[in-house]
N, C-alpha and C positions, 0 to 999 in steps of 0.2 A: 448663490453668488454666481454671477456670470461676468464674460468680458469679452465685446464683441468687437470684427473688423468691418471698417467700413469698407462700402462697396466700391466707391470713387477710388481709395488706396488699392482696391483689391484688383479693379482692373488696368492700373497704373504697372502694378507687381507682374499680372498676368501680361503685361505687354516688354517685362524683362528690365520695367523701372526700378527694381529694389530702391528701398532708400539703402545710404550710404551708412555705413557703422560710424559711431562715435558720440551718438545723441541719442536723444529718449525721447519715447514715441508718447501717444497724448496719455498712458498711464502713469510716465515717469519711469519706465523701464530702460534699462542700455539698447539700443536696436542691434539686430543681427544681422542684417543685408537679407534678409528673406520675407515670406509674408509672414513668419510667426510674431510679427513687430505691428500686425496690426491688431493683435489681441492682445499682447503679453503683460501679465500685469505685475507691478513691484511683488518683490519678495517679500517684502512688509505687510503687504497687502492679502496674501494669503494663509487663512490662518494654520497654526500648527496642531492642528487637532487629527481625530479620525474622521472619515468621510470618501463620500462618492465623485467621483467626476465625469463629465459628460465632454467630448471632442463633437462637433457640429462642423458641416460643410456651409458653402456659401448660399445651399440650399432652406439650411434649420435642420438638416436630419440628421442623426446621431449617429457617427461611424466609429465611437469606442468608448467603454464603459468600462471605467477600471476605479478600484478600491486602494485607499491610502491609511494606514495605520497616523500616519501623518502627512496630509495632506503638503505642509508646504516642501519638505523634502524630495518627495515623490515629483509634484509637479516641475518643480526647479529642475530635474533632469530634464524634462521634453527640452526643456531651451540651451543647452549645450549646444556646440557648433554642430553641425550637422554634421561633419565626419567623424564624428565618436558617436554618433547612435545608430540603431540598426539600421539595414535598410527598408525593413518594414516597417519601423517605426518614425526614418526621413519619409517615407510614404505618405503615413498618416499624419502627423504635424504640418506637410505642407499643405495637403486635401483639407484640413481646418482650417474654420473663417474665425471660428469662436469657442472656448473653453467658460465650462461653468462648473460649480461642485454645491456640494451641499453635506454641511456638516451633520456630522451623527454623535453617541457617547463614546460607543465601544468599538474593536475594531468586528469582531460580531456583528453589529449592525450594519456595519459597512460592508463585509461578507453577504452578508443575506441579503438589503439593500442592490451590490450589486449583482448578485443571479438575477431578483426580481427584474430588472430593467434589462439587462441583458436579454430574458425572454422576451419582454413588454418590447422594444425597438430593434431586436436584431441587427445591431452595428455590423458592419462589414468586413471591419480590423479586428474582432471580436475570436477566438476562438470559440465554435458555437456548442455549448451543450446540449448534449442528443437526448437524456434522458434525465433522471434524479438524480443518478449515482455519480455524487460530484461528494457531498456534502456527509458526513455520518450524522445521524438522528439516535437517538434514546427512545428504546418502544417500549411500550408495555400493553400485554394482549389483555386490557380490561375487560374485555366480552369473554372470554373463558371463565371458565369453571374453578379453574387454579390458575392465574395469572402468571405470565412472566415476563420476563425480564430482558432484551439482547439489544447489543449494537447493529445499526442496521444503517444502508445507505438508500435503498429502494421504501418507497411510501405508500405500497399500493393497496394493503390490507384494510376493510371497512370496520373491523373489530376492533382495531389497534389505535393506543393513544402516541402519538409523537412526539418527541422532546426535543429541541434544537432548531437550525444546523449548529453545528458547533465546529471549530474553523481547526482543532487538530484530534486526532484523532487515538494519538496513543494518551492524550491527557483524557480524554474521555472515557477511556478502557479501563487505564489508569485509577481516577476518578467509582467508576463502577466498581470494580475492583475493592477500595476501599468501604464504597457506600454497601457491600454485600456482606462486611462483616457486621456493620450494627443494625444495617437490616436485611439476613440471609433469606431473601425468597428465590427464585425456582428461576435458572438461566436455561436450562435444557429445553431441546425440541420435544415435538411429542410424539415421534418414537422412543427418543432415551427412557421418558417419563414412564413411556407406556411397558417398555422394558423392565423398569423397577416397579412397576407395580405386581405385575405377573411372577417376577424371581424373589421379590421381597427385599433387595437388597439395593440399597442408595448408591448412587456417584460416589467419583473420589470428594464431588464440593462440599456433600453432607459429611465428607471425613474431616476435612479441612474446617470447619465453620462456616462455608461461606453459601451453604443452604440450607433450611429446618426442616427437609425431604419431607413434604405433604406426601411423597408418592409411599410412604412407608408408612404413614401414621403416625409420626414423632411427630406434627401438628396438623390438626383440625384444617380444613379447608375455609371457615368461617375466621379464624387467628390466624391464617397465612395472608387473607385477602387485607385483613388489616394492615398486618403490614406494607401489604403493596400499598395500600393507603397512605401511609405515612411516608415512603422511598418519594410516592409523588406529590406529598408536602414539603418537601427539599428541593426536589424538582422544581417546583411552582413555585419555590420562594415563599413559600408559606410558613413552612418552621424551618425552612434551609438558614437564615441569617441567627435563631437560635441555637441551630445543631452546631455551625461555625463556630460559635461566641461559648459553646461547652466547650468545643476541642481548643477554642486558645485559653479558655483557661485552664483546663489539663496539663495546655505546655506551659502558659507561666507557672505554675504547681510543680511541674519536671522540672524546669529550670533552677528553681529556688530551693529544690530538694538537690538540685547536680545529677540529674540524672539526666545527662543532654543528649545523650542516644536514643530517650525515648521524648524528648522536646523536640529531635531533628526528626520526625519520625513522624510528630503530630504535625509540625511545621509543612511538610512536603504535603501530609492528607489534607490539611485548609487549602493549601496552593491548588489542590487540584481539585476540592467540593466545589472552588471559587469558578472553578470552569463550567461544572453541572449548573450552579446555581444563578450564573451570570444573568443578570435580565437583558432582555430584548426587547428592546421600544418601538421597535420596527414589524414585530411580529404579533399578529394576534389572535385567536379563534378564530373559526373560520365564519361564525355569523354575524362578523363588526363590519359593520360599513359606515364610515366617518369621513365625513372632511375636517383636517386640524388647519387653523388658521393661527398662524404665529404675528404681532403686529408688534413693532418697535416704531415712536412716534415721539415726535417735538412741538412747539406751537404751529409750525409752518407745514409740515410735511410729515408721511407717514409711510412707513414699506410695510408689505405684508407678504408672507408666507405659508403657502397652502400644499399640507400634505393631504394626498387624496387616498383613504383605505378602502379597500375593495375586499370579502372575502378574506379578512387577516393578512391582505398584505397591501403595500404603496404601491399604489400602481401608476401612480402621477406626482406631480408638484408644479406650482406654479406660482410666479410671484409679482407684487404690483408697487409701484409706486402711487400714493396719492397726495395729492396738492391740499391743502386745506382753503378752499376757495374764499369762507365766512369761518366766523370763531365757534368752529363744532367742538361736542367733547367728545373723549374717546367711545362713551356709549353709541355716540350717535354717528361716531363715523365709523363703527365694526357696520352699525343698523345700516347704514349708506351702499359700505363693501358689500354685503350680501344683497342686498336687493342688485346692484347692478354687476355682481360676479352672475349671479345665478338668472337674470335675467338674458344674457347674454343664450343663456342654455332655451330657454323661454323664446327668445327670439321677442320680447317685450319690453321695450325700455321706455315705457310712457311712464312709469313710478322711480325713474331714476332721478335720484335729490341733484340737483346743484348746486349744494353746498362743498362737495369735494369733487376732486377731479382724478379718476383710477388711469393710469394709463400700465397697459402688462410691457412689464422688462421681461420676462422669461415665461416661456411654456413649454413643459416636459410630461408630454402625454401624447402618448402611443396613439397612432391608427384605428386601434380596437376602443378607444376612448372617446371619440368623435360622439357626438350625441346620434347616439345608436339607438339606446333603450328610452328614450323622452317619458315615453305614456305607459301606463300604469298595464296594458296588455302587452309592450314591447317588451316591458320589465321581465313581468314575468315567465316570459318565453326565455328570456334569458337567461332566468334565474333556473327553470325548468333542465335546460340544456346543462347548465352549470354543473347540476346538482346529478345528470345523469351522467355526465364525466365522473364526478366524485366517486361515485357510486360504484363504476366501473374502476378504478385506475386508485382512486384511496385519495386526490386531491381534486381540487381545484384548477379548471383550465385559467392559468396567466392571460392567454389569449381572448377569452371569453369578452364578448360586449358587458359592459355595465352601465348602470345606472347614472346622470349625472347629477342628480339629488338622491344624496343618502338619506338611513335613518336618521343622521345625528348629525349636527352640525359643532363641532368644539372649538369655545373661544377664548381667549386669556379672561375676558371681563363679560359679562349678561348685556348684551346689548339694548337701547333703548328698542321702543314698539316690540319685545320679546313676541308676545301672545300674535299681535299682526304677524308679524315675521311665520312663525311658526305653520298659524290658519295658511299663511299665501304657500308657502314651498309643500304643505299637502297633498292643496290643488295641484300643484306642478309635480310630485311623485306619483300621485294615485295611490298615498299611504301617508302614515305617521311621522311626521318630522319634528325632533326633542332639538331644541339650541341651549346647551347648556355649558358650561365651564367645568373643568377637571381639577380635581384636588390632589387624588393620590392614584396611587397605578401605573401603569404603563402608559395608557393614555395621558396622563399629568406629564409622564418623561416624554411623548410624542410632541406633544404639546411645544415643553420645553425645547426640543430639538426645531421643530416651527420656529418660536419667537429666537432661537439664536441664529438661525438661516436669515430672518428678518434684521435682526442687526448687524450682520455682514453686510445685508445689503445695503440697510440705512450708510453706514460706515463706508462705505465703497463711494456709495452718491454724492455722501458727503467731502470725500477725498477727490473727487475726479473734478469739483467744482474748486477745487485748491490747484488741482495739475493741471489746470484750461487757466492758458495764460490771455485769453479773449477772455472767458470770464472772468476772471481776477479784475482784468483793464476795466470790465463795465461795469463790475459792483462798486472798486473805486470815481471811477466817473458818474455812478447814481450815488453815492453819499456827498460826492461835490455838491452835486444840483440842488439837492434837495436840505443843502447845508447852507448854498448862498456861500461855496468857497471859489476862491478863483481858477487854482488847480487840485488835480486827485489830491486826496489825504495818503502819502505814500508811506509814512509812518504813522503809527495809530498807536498810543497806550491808552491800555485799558484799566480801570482801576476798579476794587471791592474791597467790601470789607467784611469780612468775618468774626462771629465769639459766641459764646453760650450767653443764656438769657441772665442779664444780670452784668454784662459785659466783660467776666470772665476770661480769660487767656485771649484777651484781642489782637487780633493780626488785620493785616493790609495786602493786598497782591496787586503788581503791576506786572500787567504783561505785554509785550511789543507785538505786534504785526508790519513788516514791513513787504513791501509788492503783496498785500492781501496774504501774506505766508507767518504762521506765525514762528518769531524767531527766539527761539528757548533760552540761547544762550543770554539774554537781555533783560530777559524777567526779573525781577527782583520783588521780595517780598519785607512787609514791616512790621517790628512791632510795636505797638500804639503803649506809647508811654503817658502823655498826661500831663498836667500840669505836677501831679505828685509823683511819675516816673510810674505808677499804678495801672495805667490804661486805665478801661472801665468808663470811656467816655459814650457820650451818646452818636449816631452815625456819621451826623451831619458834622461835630468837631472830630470826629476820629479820619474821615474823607478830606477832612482842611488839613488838618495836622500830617497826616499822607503825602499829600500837594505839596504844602510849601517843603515838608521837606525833599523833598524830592528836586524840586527847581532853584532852592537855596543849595544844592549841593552841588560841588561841581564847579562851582560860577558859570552853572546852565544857563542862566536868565539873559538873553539879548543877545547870545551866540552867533557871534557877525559869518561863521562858517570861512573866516577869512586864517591866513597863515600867521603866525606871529613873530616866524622870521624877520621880517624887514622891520619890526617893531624893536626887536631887541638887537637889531645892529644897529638901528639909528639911538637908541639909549646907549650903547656903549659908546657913542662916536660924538655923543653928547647933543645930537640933535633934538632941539623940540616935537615931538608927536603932536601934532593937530588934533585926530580922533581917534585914540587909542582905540586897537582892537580887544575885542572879549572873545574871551576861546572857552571851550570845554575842557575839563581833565580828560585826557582820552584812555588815564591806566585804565585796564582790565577792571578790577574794583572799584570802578566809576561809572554813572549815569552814561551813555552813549550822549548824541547828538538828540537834541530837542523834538519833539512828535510836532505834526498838522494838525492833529486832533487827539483832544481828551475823551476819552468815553467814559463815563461811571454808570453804574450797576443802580439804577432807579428815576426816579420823576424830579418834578421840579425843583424841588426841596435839596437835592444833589447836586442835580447841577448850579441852581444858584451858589450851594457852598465851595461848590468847587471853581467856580468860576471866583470867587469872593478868593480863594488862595493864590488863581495866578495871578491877581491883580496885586494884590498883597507882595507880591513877588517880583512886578512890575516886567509881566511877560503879557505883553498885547496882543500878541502874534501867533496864537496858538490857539484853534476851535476846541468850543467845548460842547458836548450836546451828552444826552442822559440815552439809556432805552430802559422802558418800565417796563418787566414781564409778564404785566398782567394781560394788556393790549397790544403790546409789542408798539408802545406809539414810542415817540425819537421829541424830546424836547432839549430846548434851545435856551440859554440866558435868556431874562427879559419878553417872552414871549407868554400868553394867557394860555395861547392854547399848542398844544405838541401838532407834532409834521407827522402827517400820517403816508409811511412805504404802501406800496401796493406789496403785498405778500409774499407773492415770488417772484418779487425781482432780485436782484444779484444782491445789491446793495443793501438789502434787509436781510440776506445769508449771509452777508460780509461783518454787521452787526451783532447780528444774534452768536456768528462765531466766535466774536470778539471776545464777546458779554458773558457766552457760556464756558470759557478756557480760563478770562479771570475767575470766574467766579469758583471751576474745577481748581484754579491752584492756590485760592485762599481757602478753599477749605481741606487742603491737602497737608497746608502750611500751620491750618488751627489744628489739626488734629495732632500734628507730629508735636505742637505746644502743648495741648492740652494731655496727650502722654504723658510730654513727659513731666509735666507737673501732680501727673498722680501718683508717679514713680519716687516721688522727694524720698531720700534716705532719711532715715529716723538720724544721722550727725548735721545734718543741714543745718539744724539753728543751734547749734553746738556753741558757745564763743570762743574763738580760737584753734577752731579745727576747719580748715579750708581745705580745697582741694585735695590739695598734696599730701595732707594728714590723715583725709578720710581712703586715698589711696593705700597710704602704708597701713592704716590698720586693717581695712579689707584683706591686702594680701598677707597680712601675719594672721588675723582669724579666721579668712573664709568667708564669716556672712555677720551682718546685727547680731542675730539672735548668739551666736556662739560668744559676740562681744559682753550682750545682756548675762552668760553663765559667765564671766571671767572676772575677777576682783580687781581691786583699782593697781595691787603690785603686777600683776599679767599686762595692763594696760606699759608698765614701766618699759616693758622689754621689746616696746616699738622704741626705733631710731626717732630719736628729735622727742620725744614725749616725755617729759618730767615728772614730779613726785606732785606738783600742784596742778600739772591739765589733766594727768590722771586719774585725779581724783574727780576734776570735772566732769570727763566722761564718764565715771563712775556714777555720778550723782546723776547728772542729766539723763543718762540711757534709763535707770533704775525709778527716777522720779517719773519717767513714762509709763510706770508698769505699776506705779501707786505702791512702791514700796517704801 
């Protein structure tokens, strides 16, 4: 997610024009008299999650890299007045042209996430890390002979496996500590080791439990190594989520027995295995190289979301808007994205489709990422070099050139031309390239962290074309045109309908847009009664039945917009009225003022019905047009053939908004119905036990079933309930159970 200033504002600011305070800049944020008002974006707008952030100068270069357990907390400090922030920090706020973030699950990830980048761009407001020793890691010397065990902050051993980083460090001691009693292997150096083996005598930890001193022979070197097998199946999350799922049942067990001191006890050791065992989705072996591509998409338009893994970790991210130019599917617009992402690397765009249109909002890729390693010789020089860093030091140079075709390409869905696809990015590695989808794994949670960065952004695009009051004016002025109305539709109800198959709990949703904003408080929802009070009608009478009630109520119908003042002092003064005016109820619990246009949720068939209510209704004055989602075409009363939008124009986002918010709150509406009609209490069809009856007996028993053990005199000893309805519930509750 990013949010950028423009350059026009920026050299306005830079010439000492601040805007003035008191208004909100084109995100819909309060301004602050500075340039942070050319990026600032609502506090609604940023999610409350964990995640990374990036501060960008007027340049595009990254001058601070900082980590949010919760992102929107965190950021909403930079925008305080500037004399309550540091002065290094007034520094860097004002040196920004443009803020972006990118969310993650844990705050782990966001920790590790940002060292990564911090290496990868060397921000300038940055405190710079000199070496490893920032983070603790969990080692384990798997190439020895008798493996161990220690916390360690330095990563430079070739023998050694690493666990983490992991973001504290007494939880992790903590943590070990515990995991050495159920699996006591060997924490000492190998002089201690080598000490007890020469005297024959163990540590204090083989006194304590919390070793099985190989160095003495109380176990085998073949049964110690196990064990370290198994400390790094909890580790790995392999058996860690069933070693957890023992020790809470241990403490419900303590608990139900009263023995809470040793239920507090187990409580504290999950709390802290929960730290060893945390996953990381951001971290992986060090021979994954992947691009993950996250995509959130509608008929019209699509965002995407690309984490770039290098050597087990994110070394980039980069994200695109694309247009749907023709009616692609999702297969074939991932198949689209990748021919013309990775073309761009190719320097060949003779095979780029025209059927969508990519334009990139954001790129976050280092220097060292530039197409460095192209050809399949550059690669492996790189890789060469990589690997003799490794070699040397215990990781991976950050810095390193990479490849910019990986092995793997990961996508939500298998894209169409897969096998093409595949054959072409080969050629363009000088190796193997797999395009497949992820199910479970880390990768599956990479993934998922991709398509949720993708839906910020879809969500962002979508919002900034609501807070552009130029765009607002042109979408309404394109549904004029192409509606054949005189002026914009500046109110707009939308209408749908909703039920299960069978027609079921049906409901209705109306929802208002006024200046293209939609406005909640106006909404109103129905429920479709029938000609038998049943509902259960077919669409086209459940949309008429909708309508007219909606326009019969009120005395909406012919609404002169006029005052009715002068009406009722010429009646009391016993004057004749020529042409009485017609007003609206304007209480609270009444229809507002009359729309410009009707929209409903489908093709002709809809709108003829609907158009047949207001006439019914005898409102002439009011457009009515459909949008079908199959085509997205806009049909009109009386017309054969539908009005076909050009795609991305205003006015076809202004619709499709409409159409997709009714449609979100009628089935917001069915389901809260359809609830609660599965919820019926077994006194429901009682006779004579209403409300207020099924009240008191709930709070004198508690629940049915305790009402089902109690005889019809227990029933006596509720207030208001007698010797004959007693016996009713009696019968009635009992006759449900077939007795």
């Amino acid at each position: 997610m990013s949010v950028d200033g423009s350059d026009a504002v920026g050299s306005a600011l830079s010439d000492g024009n601040a805007p003035s305070c008191g208004g909100v800049n084109k995100n819909g944020a309060p301004l602050l008299g500075d340039s942070r008002d050319l990026f600032r974006p609502k506090t609604s707008d940023i999610p409350a999650q964990p995640g990374v952030y990036k501060w960008r100068d007027g340049e595009g270069r990254v001058i601070y890299v900082g980590k949010a357990k919760n992102l929107r907390n965190r950021l909403t400090n930079y925008f305080q007045p500037l004399y309550q922030l540091h002065p290094r920090t007034q520094t860097m706020v004002l040196t920004a042209r443009s803020l972006e973030w990118t969310v993650v699950g844990t705050e782990l990830e966001s920790l590790t996430l940002e060292y990564t980048w911090i290496k990868e761009f060397d921000p300038r407001f940055n405190v710079v890390f000199r070496d490893d020793k920032t983070y603790p890691y969990l080692a384990i010397s798997s190439a020895e002979h008798v493996p161990r065990v220690w916390v360690t902050r330095s990563r430079k051993r070739r023998d050694t496996r690493y666990f983490g980083p992991y973001a504290k460090v007494w939880d992790l001691r903590h943590s070990l500590d515990r995991l050495l009693k159920t699996f006591p292997v060997r924490t000492c150096s190998q002089n201690v080791y080598h000490k007890a083996e020469v005297t024959r005598r163990p540590c204090l930890l083989a006194s304590i439990g919390k070793c099985s001193a190989p160095c003495v022979g109380r176990i085998s070197a073949a049964e110690h190594r196990k064990m370290c097998e198994q400390l790094v199946g909890v580790l790995t999350g392999r058996i860690g989520k069933s070693y957890i799922a023992q020790l809470t049942r241990e403490m419900k067990e303590a608990s139900a027995e009263l023995e809470f001191e040793k239920a507090a006890r187990l409580r504290d050791q999950i709390q802290m295995l929960s730290t060893v065992v945390e996953q990381n989705a951001v971290v992986f072996d060090s021979d994954v190289d992947a691009d993950f591509f996250g995509v959130e998409s509608d008929e019209l338009e699509a965002s995407v979301h690309a984490f770039y893994v290098r050597a087990g970790s994110i070394r980039g991210e980069r994200n695109w808007s694309v247009e749907r130019v023709e009616d692609v599917t999702d297969e074939e617009l991932i198949a689209d994205l990748i021919v013309q992402v990775y073309s761009e690397t190719a320097g060949d765009t003779s095979n780029v489709s025209q059927s969508t249109v990519v334009t990139e909002q954001r790129n976050a890729i280092g220097s060292t990422q530039t197409v460095t390693a192209t050809d399949a010789l550059a690669r492996a020089q790189a890789t060469r070099e990589r690997n003799e860093r490794q070699g040397q030091t215990g990781r991976a140079d950050l810095l390193a050139p990479i490849s910019p075709v990986p092995r793997e390409v990961i996508v939500p869905i298998e894209p169409a031309r897969r096998e093409e696809l595949e054959s072409w990015l080969s050629g363009l590695r000088g190796g193997a390239v797999n395009i497949r989808t992820a199910s479970r794994g880390g990768k599956k949670q990479l993934l998922d962290r991709a398509n949720d960065n993708a839906r910020q952004a879809m969500q962002r695009s979508k919002m900034s074309r609501i807070s552009d009051m130029g765009a607002r004016t042109t979408a309404m002025n394109d549904v004029a045109k192409a509606l054949g109305l005189e002026q914009a539709p500046l109110r707009i109800e939308c209408y749908d309908i909703s039920n299960t198959v069978g027609g079921a709990f049906q409901v209705a949703s109306m929802v208002v847009f006024e200046d293209a904003i939609a406005k909640k408080s106006e909404y109103r929802r129905f429920a479709i009664r029938g000609a038998d009070g049943q509902g259960a009608l077919d669409d086209l009478s459940a949309l008429y039945e909708t309508l007219t009630r909606r326009f019969r109520h009120g005395n909406i119908a012919g609404d002169s917009g006029e005052s009715m003042d002068n009406e009722r002092r010429a009646s009391e003064q016993g004057e004749q009225v020529e042409k009485p005016s017609v007003q609206q109820n304007v209480d609270r619990h009444h229809f507002a003022y009359k729309p410009n246009l009707v929209v409903v949720d489908g093709g002709k068939p809809q709108v003829m019905a609907a158009a047949k209510a207001l006439e019914d209704c005898g409102v002439d004055d009011v457009a009515v047009c459909g949008l079908a989602k199959r085509l997205e075409e806009v049909w009109v009363p009386d017309d054969d053939y539908p009005i076909i939008l050009k795609r991305q124009s205003e006015g076809m986002y202004l619709l499709q908004r409409v159409r997709d918010e009714s449609h979100r709150f009628a089935i917001t509406y069915h389901r809260q119905t359809r609830r609660k009609g599965a919820l019926r209490s077994a006194l429901d069809d009682i006779p004579g036990v209403g409300e207020a009856y099924q009240k008191r007996l709930l709070n004198h028993f508690g629940s049915v079933r305790a009402m089902r053990e109690a005889n019809a005199e227990d029933f006596e000893q509720v207030k208001g309930v007698g010797k004959a309805k007693a016996e009713a519930i009696y019968q009635a509750l009992h006759a449900r159970d077939g007795r």
